[in-house]
N, C-alpha and C positions, 0 to 999 in steps of 0.2 A: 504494500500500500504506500502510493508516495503522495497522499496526500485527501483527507478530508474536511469539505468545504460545508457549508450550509446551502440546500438547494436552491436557485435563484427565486421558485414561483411558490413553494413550500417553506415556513417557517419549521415545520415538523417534521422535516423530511431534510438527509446530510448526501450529499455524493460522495461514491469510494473513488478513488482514481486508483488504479493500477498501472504501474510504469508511465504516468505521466497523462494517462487515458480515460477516460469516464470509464467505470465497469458495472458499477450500482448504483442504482439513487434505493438508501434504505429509510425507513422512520428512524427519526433519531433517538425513539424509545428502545428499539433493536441494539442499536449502534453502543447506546451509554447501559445497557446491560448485558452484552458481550462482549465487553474491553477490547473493543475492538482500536487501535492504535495506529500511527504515521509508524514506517518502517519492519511490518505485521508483514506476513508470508502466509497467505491463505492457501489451502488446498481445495479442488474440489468439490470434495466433501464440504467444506466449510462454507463454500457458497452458496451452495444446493440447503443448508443449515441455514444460514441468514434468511436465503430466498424465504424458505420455510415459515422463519421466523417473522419476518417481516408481514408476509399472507398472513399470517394467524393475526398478527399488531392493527394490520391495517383494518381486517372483518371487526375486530374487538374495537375500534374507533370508531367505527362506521356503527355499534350495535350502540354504542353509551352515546354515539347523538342520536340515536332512532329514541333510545327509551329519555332520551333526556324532556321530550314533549310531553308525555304521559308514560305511564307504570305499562308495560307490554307482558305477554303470556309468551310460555316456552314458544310456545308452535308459532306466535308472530316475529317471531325474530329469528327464526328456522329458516319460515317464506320468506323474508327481507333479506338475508345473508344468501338464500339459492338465484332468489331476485338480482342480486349482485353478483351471481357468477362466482360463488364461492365451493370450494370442493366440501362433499360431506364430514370428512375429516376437521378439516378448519371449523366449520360451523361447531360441530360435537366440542371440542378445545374451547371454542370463543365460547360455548353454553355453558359449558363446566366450570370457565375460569368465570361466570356473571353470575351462574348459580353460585359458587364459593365466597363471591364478596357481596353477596344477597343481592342484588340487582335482577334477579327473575327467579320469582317465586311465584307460583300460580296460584297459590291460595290467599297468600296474599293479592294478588293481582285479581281473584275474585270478589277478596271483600271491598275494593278499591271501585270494582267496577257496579258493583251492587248498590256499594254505597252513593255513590256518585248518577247514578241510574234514579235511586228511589230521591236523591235531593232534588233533582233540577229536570229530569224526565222521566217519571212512575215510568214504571211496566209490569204487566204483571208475571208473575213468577214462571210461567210457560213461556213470555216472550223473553224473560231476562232469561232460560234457561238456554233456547234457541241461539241467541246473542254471545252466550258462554262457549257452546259449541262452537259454534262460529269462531272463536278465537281460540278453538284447539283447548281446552280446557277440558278432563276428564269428566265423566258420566258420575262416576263416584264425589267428584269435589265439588263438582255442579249442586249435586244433590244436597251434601252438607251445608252447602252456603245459600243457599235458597231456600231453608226449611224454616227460616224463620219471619218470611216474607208472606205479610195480610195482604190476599190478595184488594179484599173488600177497600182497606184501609186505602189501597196503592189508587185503585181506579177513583175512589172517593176525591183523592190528593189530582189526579189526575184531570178532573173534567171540573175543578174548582176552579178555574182559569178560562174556561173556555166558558163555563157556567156565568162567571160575569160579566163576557161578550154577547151571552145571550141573550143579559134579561130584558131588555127589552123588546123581546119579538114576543108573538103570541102563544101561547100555552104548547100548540098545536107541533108547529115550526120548533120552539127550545126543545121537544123533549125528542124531536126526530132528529134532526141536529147534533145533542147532546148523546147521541145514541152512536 
């Protein structure tokens, strides 16, 4: 290595030169935890290793700005990382290492969505189940976090809003409407 720069269009990202050459442009999260150094003698192997390393850094970036919007379920950042053309291998790594520093947990990510479901738009407990699937969440976890959800209460919470759009039409019209 004779010489590593910081890449021009990338603050997060370092170029390797080899014999005076561009050889990699790596993250420079790769770079500062495999000591990597000016005057370094790579092998092969070791490149095919950064390469590696580097795929896995970039998925794992690319997963902590996906969930930086909202709290995600395993199976949405599965699609998002294949969506990007990431090999299964990587993905599996990038879930494990976001499972391990708590960053996707599905149960939590259910009570997140339940919660947030019954504040600002009711559903009731078959559509919030539907909804759960829908983002790759198990039958079993679906089940336990739903079980405490009034349907009656939710639709009540639900068409209270729309109830005092209505009142001014006639009996007839609010209650087909409200329906």
């Amino acid at each position: 290595i004779t010489a590593i720069k910081p890449h021009k269009k990338s603050k997060s990202q370092v170029d390797l030169y080899v014999d005076g050459n561009l050889s990699l442009t790596l993250s420079s999260t790769v770079v500062d935890r495999s000591g990597i150094h000016t005057g370094q003698t790579l092998s092969d192997s070791d490149v095919e290793t950064l390469k590696q390393s580097d795929s896995i850094q970039r998925a794992f970036d690319r997963s902590i700005q996906y969930l930086s919007y909202r709290p995600r379920s395993k199976s949405e950042i599965q699609r998002k990382l294949q969506q990007l053309k990431s090999d299964n291998l990587i993905i599996e790594k990038v879930i494990t290492r976001l499972s391990d520093l708590g960053h996707v947990n599905d149960v939590g990510f259910t009570s997140f969505w339940k919660e947030n479901r019954q504040s600002f738009s009711p559903r009731s407990s078959a559509r919030l189940a539907q909804e759960l699937r829908q983002k790759g969440i198990s039958p079993d976890t679906i089940t336990e976090s739903i079980s405490d959800v009034d349907d009656e209460e939710t639709a009540y919470r639900a068409t209270e809003k729309k109830a005092r759009v209505l009142a001014t039409k006639p009996f007839p019209e609010f209650q087909k409407k409200l329906r």
